[in-house]
N, C-alpha and C positions, 0 to 999 in steps of 0.2 A: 722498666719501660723498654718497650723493643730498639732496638737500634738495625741500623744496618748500611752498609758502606757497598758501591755497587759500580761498575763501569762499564759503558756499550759502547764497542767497537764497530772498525768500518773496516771492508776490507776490502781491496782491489780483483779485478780478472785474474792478475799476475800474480796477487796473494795466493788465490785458487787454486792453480797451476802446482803448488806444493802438495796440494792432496788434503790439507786441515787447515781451516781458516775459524779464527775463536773471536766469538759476538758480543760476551757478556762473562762477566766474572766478580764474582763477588760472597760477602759473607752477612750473614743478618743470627741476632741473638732475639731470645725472644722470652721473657718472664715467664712463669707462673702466672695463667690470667691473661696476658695480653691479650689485645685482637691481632689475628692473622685470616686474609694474609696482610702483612706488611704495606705503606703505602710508597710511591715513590719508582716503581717499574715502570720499564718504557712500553711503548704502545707494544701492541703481543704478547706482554710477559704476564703482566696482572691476569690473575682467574679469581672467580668463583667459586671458594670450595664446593657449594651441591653441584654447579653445571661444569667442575674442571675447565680444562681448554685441551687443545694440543698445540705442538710449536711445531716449526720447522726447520727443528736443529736436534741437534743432543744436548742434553743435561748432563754431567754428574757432579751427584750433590753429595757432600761427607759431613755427616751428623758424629760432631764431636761431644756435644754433653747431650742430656734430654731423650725424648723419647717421641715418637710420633705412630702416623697410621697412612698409610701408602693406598691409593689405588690404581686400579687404569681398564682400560679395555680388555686384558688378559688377565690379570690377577687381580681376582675378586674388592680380596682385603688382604694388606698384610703385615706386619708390626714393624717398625721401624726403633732402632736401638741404639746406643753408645757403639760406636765405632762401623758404622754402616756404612757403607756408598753405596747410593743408587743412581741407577740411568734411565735418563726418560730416551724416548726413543721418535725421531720424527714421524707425525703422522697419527701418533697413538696418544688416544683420551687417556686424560692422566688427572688425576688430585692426591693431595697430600697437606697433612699439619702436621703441628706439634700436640703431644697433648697436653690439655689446659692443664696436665698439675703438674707437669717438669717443666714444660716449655723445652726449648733446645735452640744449641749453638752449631749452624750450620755455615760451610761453605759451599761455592759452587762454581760452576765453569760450563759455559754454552757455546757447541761448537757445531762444523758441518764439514765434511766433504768424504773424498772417493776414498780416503786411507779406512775411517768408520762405517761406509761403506760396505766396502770388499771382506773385510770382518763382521758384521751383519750376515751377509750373502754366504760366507764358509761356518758361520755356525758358531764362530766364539763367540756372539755375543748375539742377544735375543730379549725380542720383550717378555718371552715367558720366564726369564729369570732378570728381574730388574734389581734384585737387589744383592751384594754382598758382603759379607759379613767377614772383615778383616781384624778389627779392634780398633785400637786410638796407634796411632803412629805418629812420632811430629816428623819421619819425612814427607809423608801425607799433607800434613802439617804445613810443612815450606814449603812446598812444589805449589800449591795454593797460593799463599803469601806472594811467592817469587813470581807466579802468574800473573796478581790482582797488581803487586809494583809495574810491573812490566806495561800493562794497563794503563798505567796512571802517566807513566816517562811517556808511554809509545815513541818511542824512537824509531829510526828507521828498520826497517827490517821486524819491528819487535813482533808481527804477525807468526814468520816463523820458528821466533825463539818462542814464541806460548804454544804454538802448535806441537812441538820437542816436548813442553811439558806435560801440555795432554797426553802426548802419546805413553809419557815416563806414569802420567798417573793411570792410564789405563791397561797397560803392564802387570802395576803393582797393582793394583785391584785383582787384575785377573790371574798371576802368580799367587800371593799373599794368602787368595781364600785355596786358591787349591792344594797349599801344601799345608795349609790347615788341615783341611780335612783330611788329607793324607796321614798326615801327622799323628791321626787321632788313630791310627795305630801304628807306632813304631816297629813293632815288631818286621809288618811289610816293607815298611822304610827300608830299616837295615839288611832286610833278605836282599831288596833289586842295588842298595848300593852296594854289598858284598857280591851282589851276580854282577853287574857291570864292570867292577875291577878282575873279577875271573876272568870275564868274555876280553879284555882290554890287555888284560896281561898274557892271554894267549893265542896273539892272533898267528901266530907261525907254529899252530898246532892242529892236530885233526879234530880238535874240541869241538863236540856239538851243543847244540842247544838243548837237549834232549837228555843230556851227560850234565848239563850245569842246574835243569830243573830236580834233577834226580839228585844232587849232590847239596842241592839247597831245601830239598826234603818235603818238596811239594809237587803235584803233578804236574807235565807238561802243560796242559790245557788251563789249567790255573796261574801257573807264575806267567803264560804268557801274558794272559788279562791283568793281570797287574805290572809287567812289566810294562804295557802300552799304557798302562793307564799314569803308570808314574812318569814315562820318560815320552810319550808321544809316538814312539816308537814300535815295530816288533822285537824281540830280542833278535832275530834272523838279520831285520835290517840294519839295527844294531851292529851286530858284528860285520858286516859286509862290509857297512859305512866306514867300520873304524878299519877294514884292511884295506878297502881301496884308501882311507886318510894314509896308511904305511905305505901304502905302492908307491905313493905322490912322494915321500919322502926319499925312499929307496928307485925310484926312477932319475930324481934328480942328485943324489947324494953318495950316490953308487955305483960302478960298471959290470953291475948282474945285469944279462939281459930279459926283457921280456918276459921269457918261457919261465929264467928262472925265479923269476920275481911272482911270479903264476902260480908255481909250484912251492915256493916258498911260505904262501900263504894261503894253502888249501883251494885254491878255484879250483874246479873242474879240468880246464884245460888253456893253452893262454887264448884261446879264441874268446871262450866264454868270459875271463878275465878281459878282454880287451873291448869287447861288448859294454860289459858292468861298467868299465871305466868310463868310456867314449857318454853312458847313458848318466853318467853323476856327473860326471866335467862338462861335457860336451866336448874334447878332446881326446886325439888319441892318446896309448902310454908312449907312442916316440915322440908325438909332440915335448913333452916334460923333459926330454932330453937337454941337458946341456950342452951351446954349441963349441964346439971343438975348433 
């Protein structure tokens, strides 16, 4: 028999003001057989499977047993599995079940503001990819649980402490599947973490980036596409990054000045060094100075 335990939240101006304010949270089990959907949703939530609906929030829902079939305005059809989360996305027609011969044990969490937003807008997150594919996790697991409790106390403040959790679950969602697939071939793995300990260990050398592709036995043009694609990064900016993070050490930790703190770590010249600096910090390097 289906079950399911569910809480609608309220949330203030000044809740908002934090950037994620969470509406609804909850989890529903669902036999072999049952009818879905579920009865018991507050107004806006209940659909129609053939007519879906759309909401005016975010979803994400973690299918921990069972099996189901996903749709929306963007993706056609698409399978839904043991260890999935997906996210519906404000505004987009959406439907989804179980299917009638697993059934499936889901959670879920309904949220809105400018933090999911601004991550929309930059691209990490999209209706054309609503689903992904992590496995079964019980931090997944709690972070749920620890939201739906939170829910139930509502205490003060508890807006922000479930807005923390969303943010921790939408994180791991979007870490989790990407070093999955990364993962599926080690081999890359261990080439960019053996190239970033190179790059790392020799930032007061003339090492180029060109000397570490070469030495990691792939072409430059290739380990850099993997380089970015594993760390976010270019290896170039990479290295920059990590010497202006040494400059910051050695400006306040040391009585090198300037030039030689420049020359020390391969820049150009200290202008262009002081440049680089001013444009990661927003300070100068004499700013960093210790006062005397």
């Amino acid at each position: 028999m289906a079950t399911q335990t569910s809480k609608y939240l309220l949330a203030n101006e000044r809740d908002a003001l934090w950037g994620l304010t969470v509406s609804t949270v909850g989890y529903e089990e669902i036999a072999p057989g049952d009818a879905y959907p579920t009865r018991g949703h507050a107004d806006g939530y209940y659909f129609d499977l053939h007519r879906g609906r759309e909401l005016n929030e975010y979803q994400l829902l973690y299918l921990t047993e069972g099996s189901g079939t996903f749709h929306s305005a963007t993706v056609k059809e698409a399978k839904l599995t043991e260890g999935d989360l997906f996210l519906l996305f404000p505004g987009e027609w959406h439907s989804y079940h179980p299917d009638p011969k697993t059934g499936w044990k889901s959670y879920w969490i309904g949220f809105k503001g400018r933090n999911m937003d601004d991550r929309v807008r930059s691209g990490f997150l999209s209706p054309v990819k609503p689903i992904y594919h992590v496995g079964f996790s019980d931090e997944i697991v709690h972070l749920y649980k620890e939201a739906y409790d939170s829910a139930v106390i509502e205490a003060a403040y508890s807006q922000q402490l479930m807005a923390g959790i969303v943010n921790h679950l939408i994180g791991m969602m979007y870490s989790l599947e990407r070093n999955i697939q990364l993962s599926h071939n080690q081999s890359h793995v261990d080439m960019i973490s053996r190239a970033r300990l190179r790059i790392r260990e020799a930032l007061e050398s003339d090492l180029t980036i060109q000397q570490v592709a070469e030495e990691m036995g792939v072409s430059y043009s290739n380990f850099r596409k993997l380089f970015k694609e594993y760390t976010g990064l270019s290896p170039a900016t990479y290295q920059q990054d990590l010497r202006l993070q040494r400059a910051k050490e050695l400006l306040s930790t040391t009585d090198l000045s300037i030039k030689e703190i420049a020359y020390k770590l391969n820049f150009e010249s200290p202008d262009y060094f002081s440049a680089k600096f001013k444009a990661k910090t927003g300070r100068r390097p004499s700013e960093l100075r210790p006062a005397k």
